[in-house]
C-alpha positions as CSV (number, residue, x, y, z in Angstrom):
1,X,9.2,-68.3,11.2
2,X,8.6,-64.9,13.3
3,X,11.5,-63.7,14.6
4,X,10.1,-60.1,15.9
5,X,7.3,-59.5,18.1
6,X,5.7,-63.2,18.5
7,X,3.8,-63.0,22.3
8,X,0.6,-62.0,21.3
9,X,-2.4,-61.5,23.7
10,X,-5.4,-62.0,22.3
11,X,-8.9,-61.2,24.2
12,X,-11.5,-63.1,23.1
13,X,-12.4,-67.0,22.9
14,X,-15.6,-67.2,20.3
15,X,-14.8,-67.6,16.6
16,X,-12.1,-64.4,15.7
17,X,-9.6,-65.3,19.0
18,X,-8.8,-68.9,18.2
19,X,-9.2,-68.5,14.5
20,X,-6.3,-66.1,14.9
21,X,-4.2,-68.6,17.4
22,X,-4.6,-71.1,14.6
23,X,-3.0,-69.6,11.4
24,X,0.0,-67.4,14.2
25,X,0.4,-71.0,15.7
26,X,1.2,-71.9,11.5
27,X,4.1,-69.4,11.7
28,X,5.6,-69.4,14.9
29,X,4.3,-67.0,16.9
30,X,3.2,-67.6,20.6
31,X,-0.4,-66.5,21.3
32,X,-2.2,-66.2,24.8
33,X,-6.3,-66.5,25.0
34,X,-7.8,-64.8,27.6
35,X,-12.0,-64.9,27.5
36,X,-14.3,-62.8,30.1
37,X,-16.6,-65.7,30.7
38,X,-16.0,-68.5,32.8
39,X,-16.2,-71.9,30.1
40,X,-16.4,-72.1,26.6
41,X,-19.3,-70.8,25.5
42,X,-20.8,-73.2,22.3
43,X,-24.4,-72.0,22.1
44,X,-25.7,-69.7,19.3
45,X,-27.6,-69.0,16.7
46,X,-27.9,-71.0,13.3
47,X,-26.0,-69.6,11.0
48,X,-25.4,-70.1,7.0
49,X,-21.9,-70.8,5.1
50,X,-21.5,-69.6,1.7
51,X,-19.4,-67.5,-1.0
52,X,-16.6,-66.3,1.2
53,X,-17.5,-68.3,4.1
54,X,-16.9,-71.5,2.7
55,X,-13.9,-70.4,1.1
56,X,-12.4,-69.3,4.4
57,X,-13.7,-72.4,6.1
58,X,-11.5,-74.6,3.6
59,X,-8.2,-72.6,3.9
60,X,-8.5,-73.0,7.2
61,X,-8.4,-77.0,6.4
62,X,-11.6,-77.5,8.3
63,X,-14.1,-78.4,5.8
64,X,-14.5,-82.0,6.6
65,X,-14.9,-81.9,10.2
66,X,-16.9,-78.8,9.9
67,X,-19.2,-80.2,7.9
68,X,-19.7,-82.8,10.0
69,X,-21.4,-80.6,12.5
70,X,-23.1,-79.0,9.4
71,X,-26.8,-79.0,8.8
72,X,-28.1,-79.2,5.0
73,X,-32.0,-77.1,4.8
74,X,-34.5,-78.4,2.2
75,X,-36.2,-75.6,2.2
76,X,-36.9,-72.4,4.1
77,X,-40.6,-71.2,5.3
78,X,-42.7,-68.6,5.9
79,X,-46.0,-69.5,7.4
80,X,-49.3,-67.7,8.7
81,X,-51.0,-67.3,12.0
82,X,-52.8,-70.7,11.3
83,X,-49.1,-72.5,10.4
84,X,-50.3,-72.7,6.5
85,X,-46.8,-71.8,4.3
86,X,-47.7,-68.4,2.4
87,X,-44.0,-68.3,0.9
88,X,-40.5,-70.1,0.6
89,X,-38.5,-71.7,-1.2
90,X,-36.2,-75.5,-1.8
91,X,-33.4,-75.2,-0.2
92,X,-31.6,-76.7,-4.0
93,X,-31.8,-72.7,-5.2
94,X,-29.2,-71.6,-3.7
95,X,-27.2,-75.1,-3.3
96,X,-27.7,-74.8,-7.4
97,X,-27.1,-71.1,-7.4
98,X,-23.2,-71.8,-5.3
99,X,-22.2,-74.8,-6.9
100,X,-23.1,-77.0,-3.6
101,X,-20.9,-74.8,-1.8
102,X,-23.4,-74.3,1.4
103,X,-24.2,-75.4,4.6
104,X,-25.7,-74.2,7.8
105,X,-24.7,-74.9,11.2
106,X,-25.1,-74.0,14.9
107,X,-22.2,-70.6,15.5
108,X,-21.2,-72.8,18.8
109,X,-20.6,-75.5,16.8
110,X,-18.0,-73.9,13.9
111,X,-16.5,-72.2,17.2
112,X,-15.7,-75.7,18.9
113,X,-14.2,-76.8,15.8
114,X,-11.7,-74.2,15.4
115,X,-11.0,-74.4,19.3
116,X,-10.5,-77.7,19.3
117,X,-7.3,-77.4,17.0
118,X,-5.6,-74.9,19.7
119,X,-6.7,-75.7,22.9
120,X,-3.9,-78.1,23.9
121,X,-1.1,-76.2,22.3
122,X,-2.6,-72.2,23.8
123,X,-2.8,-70.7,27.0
124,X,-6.3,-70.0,27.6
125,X,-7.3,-68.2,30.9
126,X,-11.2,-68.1,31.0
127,X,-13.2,-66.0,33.5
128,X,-10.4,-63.1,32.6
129,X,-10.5,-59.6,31.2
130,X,-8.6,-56.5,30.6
131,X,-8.7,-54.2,33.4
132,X,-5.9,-51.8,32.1
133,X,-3.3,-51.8,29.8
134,X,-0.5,-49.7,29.0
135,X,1.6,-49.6,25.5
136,X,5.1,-48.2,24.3
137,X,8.0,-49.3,22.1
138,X,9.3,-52.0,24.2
139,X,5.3,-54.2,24.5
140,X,1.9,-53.7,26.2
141,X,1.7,-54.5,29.7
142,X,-1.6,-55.5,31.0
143,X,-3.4,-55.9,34.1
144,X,-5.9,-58.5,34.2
145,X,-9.0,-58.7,36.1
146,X,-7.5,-61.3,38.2
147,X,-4.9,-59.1,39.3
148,X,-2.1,-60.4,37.7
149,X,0.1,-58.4,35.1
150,X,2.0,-59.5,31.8
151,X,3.8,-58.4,28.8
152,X,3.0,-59.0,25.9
153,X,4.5,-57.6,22.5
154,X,1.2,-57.3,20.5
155,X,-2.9,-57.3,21.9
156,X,-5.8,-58.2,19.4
157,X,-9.4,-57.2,20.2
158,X,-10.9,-60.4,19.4
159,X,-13.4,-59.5,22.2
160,X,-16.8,-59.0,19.8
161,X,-19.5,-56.1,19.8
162,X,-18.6,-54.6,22.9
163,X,-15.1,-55.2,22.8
164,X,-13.4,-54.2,26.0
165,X,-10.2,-53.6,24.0
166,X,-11.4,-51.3,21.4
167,X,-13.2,-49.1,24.9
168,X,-9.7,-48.9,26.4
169,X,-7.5,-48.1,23.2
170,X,-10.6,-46.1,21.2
171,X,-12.7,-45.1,23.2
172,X,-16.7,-45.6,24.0
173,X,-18.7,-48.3,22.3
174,X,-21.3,-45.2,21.5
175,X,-18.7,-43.5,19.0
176,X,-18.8,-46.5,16.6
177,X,-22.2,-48.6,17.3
178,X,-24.4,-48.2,14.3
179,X,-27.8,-49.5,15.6
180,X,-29.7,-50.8,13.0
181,X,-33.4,-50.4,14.7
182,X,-33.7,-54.0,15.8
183,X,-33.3,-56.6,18.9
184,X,-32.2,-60.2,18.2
185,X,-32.7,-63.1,20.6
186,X,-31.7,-66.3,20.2
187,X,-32.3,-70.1,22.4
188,X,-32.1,-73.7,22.2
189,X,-34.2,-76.1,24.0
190,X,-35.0,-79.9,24.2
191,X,-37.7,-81.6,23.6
192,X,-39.5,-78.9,21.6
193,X,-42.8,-81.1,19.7
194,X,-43.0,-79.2,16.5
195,X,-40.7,-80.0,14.2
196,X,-40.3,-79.3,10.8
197,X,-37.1,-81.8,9.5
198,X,-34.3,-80.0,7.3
199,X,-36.8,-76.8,7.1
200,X,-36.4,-73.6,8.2
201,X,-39.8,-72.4,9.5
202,X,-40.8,-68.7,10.1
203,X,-43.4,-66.5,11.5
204,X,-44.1,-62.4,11.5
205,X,-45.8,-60.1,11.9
206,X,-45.2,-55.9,10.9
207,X,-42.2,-55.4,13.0
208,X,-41.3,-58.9,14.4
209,X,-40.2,-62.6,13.9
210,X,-39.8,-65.7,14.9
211,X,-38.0,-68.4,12.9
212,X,-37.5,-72.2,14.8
213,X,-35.3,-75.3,12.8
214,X,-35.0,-79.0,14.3
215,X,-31.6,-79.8,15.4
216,X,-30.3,-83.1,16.2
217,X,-30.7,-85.0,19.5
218,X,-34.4,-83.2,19.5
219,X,-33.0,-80.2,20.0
220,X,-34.5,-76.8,18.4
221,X,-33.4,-73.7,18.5
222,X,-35.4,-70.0,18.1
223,X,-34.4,-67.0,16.6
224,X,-36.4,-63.9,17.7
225,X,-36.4,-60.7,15.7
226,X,-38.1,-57.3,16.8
227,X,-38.2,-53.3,15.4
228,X,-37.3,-51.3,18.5
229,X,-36.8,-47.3,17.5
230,X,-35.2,-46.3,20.0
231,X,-32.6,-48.7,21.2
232,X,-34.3,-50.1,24.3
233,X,-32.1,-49.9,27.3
234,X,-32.0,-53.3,28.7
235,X,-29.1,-54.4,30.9
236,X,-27.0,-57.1,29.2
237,X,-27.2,-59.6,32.2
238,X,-30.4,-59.0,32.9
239,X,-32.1,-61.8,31.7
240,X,-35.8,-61.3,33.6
241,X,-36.1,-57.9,31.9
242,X,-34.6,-59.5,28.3
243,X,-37.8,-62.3,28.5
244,X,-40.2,-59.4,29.7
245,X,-39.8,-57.5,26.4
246,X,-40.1,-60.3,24.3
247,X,-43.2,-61.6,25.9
248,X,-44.4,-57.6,25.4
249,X,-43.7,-57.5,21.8
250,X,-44.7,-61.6,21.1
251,X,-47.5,-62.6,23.1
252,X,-50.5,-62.0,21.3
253,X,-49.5,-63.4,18.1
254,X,-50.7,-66.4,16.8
255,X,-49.1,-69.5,15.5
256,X,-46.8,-71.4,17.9
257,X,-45.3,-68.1,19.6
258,X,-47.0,-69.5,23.2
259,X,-45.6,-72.2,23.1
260,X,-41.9,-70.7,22.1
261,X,-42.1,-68.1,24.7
262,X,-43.5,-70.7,27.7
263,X,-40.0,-72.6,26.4
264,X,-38.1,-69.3,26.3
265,X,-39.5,-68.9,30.3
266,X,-37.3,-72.2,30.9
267,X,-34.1,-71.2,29.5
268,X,-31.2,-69.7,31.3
269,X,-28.8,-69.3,28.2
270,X,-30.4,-66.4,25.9
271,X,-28.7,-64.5,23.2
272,X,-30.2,-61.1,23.4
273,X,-28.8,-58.0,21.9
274,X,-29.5,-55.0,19.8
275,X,-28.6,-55.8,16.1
276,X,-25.6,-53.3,15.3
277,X,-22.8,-52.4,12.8
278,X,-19.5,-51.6,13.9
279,X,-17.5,-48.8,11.9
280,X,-14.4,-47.3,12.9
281,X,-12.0,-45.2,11.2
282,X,-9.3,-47.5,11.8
283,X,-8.8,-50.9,13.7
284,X,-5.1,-50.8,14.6
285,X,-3.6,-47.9,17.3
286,X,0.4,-48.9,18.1
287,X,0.2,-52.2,18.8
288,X,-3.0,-52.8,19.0
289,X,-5.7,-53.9,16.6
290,X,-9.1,-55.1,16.5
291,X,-10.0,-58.2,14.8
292,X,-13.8,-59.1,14.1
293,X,-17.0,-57.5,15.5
294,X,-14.5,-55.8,17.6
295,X,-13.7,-54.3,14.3
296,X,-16.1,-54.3,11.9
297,X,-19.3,-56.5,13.0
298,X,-21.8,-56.7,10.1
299,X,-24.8,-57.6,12.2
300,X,-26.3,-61.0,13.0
301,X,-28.7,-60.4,9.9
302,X,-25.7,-59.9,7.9
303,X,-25.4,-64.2,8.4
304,X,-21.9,-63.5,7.5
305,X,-20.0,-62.6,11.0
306,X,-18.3,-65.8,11.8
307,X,-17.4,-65.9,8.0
308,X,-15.0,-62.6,8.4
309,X,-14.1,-63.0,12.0
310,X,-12.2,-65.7,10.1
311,X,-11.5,-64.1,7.1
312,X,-10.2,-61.0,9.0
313,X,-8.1,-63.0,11.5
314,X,-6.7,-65.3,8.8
315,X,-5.2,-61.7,6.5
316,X,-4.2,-60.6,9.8
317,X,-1.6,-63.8,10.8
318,X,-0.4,-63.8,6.9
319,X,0.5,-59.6,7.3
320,X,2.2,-60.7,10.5
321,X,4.5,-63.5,8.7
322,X,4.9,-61.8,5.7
323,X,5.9,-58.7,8.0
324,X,8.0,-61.0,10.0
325,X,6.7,-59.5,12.7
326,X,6.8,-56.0,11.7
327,X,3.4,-55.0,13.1
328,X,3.3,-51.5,12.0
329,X,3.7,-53.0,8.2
330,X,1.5,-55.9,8.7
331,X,-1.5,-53.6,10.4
332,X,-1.5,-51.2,7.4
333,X,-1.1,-54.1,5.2
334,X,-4.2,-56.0,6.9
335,X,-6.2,-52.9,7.2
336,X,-5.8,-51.6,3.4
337,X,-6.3,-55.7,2.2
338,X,-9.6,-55.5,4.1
339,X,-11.3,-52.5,4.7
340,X,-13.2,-51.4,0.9
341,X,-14.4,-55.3,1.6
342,X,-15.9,-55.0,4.8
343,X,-17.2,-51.7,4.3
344,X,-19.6,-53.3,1.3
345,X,-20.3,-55.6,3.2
346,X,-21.7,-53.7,6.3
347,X,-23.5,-51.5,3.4
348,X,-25.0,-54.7,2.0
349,X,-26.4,-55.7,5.4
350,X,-27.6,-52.3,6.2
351,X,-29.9,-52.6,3.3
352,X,-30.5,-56.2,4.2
353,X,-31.8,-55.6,7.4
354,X,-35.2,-54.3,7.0
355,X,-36.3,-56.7,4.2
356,X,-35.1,-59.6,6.7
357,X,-38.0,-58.5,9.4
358,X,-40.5,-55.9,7.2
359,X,-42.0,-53.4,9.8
360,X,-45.5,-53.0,7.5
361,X,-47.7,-55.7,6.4
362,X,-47.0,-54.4,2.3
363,X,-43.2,-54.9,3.4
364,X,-44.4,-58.5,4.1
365,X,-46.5,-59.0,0.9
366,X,-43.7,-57.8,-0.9
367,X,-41.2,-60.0,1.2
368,X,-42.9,-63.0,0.3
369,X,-43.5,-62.2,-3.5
370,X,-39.7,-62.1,-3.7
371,X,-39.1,-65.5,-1.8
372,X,-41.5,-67.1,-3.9
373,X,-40.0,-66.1,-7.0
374,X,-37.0,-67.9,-6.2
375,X,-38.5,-71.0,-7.4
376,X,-38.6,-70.2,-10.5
377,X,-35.4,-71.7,-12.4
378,X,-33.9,-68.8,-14.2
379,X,-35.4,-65.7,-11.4
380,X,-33.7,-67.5,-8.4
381,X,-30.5,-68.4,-10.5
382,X,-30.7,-64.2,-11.1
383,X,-31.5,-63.4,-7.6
384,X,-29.6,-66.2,-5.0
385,X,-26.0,-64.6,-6.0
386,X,-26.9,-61.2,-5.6
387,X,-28.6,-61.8,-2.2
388,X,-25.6,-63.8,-1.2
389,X,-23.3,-60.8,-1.7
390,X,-19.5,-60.3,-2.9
391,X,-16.8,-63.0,-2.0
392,X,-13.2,-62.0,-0.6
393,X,-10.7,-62.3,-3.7
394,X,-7.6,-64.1,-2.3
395,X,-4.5,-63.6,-3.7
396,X,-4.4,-65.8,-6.9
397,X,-7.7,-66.0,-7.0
C-alpha cells in the first residue's frame, strides 16, 4: 500500500487516464479524472491488438471481456477504381504468424472497457480542464476551468496529442510535434449498403486512402488517409472546413468514395487530425509526468497507441508502488524502463508511414507486391513478425 503521495490528478479520460486509475486503484492510491469534453467519448477508429498489445491487454485482466467487443478479420483488401481486389491477404497469416494472439476492435470500445472497471470507484469531472497549475514540495495546486481549485500531490498528462499538461509544464505543442506529412480522418455511420463481412476493404490512389470494415448492428466505419506537405492549417473544431478538404482531395476518385463522402456530409462525430509523433527529451518535470500520446504518441498508423497508453500507464503505477510513493524514484524508474522502447517504436512507425498510404503509383505497385506475398506460407511467416514490430519484455519475461 502507498503511504506517500497517493492524490493523484490525472487529465485525461480516453485509454492512458483510466488505464492508469486502474493498476494505482490496485495499490492504494487515490486518483481524480478530469476530461475536457463533456461525456465519454467511445467513438474511433478500428484498431488492431497484437505482440505487446495483447500482452498488456491480459495483465490488465481484461482479455475476456475485451474480446468480447473484439472483431476477428478474414482477410484484408485492396481493390481498384472498379471494386475488383488487386491485393490482400487471409486474415490466418498473421493469426498463424502470433500464435492466435490478435484481434481488432473499435478504440471506443477497448476505452469503455477499461472505464468501466473505475468509473464507480473514481472521481471523474467531465467538461473540465487545466487552466493553471502551480507545483512545489508540499503538491500541485490547480485551477480548473470551472473555477474551482485543488491539491493534489502528483498530475499525469494523460490528456493525448495536444496535451494541455505537457503546454503548461513543457512548453508549446510545436517544440515536440513530429508531423509525419499526412491527415487522418475517421467516422462511423449506420446503415452504410456495402458491406464486406470480416474484411477489411481499401481504396487509393498516389497520396490518399480510404479503407471501410462492417461493424455490428449495420454499423461501418471509414478511415480516411491523405499526403498533405505542408501541415494544413485547419482549426480542430471546425468541422465544415475538416469535410471541405476531404471532399477536395477525394472527390473525383472512383470506387465507392461518393458514396463515403455523401455519408461523411451526415456525420457530426469526425476524427480528423494531422498524423504526428510526439518526442520529448523527457516526460516527467517535479511532479509531473506525461503518460501516453501526451508522451510519446506513435501515430495512428503506428496501430499500436492504445497498446502503450496502457503499457506506459501500467510501468508507471508499478514505479509508483514499488517507490512507495517516491515519485522522483518511480519517474526515473518509469522513464529509463520505457524510453529505448518507445523510441523504436516511434522509429518503426516513421518508416511505416509512407508504405501505409504510397504517394506514387510505383509506391502502390510495390505496396501491393508486398501484401500479396504474404500469402505465401513460408514469405508471410518471414514478413507478419517483422511488420508487427518488437514486444515490451516484462520483467520475467
Amino acid at each position: 500500500m502507498a503511504t506517500a503521495n497517493r492524490r493523484i490528478l490525472i487529465c485525461g479520460a480516453g485509454i492512458a487516464g483510466p488505464s492508469l486509475a486502474h493498476r494505482l486503484l490496485r495499490y492504494g492510491f487515490e486518483p481524480t479524472i478530469i476530461e475536457r469534453a463533456n461525456s465519454f467519448r467511445d467513438g474511433g477508429y478500428m484498431i488492431d491488438v497484437w505482440g505487446t498489445g495483447y500482452d498488456i491487454v491480459e495483465r490488465y485482466g481484461l482479455l475476456r471481456p475485451v474480446q468480447e467487443r473484439a472483431y476477428q478479420f478474414d482477410s484484408l483488401k485492396f481493390v481498384d477504381g472498379r471494386g475488383r481486389e488487386v491485393s490482400g491477404f487471409g486474415g490466418a497469416v498473421l493469426r498463424k504468424a502470433l500464435s492466435g494472439r490478435f484481434f481488432s476492435i473499435p478504440r471506443g470500445d477497448l476505452a469503455r472497457t477499461i472505464y468501466d472497471t473505475i468509473s464507480e470507484r473514481v472521481e471523474v469531472l467531465y467538461g473540465v480542464s487545466i487552466h493553471s497549475m502551480i507545483q512545489n514540495a508540499q503538491g500541485v495546486l490547480v485551477e480548473l476551468s470551472s473555477g474551482q481549485r485543488r491539491c493534489f500531490d502528483l498530475l499525469i498528462g494523460a490528456d493525448g496529442l495536444h496535451s494541455r499538461v505537457r503546454e503548461l509544464v513543457f512548453g508549446k505543442e510545436a517544440q515536440f510535434e513530429r508531423y509525419l506529412g499526412y491527415i487522418a480522418a475517421s467516422f462511423i455511420v449506420d446503415g452504410y449498403p456495402h458491406r464486406d463481412e470480416a474484411t477489411y476493404v481499401s481504396f487509393a490512389r498516389p497520396g490518399r486512402q480510404i479503407s471501410r470494415y462492417a461493424m455490428r448492428e449495420g454499423r461501418s466505419a471509414f478511415l480516411l488517409v491523405l499526403a498533405e506537405i505542408p501541415k494544413p492549417g485547419v482549426a480542430a473544431h471546425d468541422l465544415a472546413a475538416q469535410k471541405a478538404r476531404l471532399h477536395a482531395r477525394f472527390a473525383c476518385d472512383g470506387w465507392e468514395t461518393r458514396e463515403i463522402l455523401a455519408q461523411l456530409d451526415t456525420t457530426r462525430d469526425l476524427y480528423f487530425d494531422a498524423v504526428s509523433q510526439i518526442r520529448m527529451p523527457r516526460w516527467t518535470r517535479g511532479r509531473v509526468a506525461l503518460l501516453g500520446d501526451a508522451a510519446h504518441s506513435p501515430s495512428l498508423l503506428a496501430g499500436a497507441g492504445a497498446a502503450f497508453a496502457m503499457l506506459g500507464a501500467y510501468v508507471l503505477a508499478e514505479e509508483l508502488n514499488a517507490a512507495n510513493g517516491d515519485f522522483a524514484r518511480a519517474f526515473a524508474a518509469y522513464e529509463q524502463r520505457l524510453r529505448g522502447f518507445m523510441l523504436r517504436q516511434q522509429d518503426a512507425a516513421a518508416r511505416f508511414a509512407g508504405s501505409f498510404t504510397p504517394r506514387s503509383r510505383i509506391g502502390l505497385l510495390l505496396r501491393d507486391c508486398v501484401v500479396n506475398l504474404m500469402n505465401v506460407p513460408q514469405i508471410g511467416a518471414w514478413l507478419a513478425p517483422r511488420m508487427l514490430g518488437e514486444r515490451f519484455l516484462f520483467p520475467g519475461d
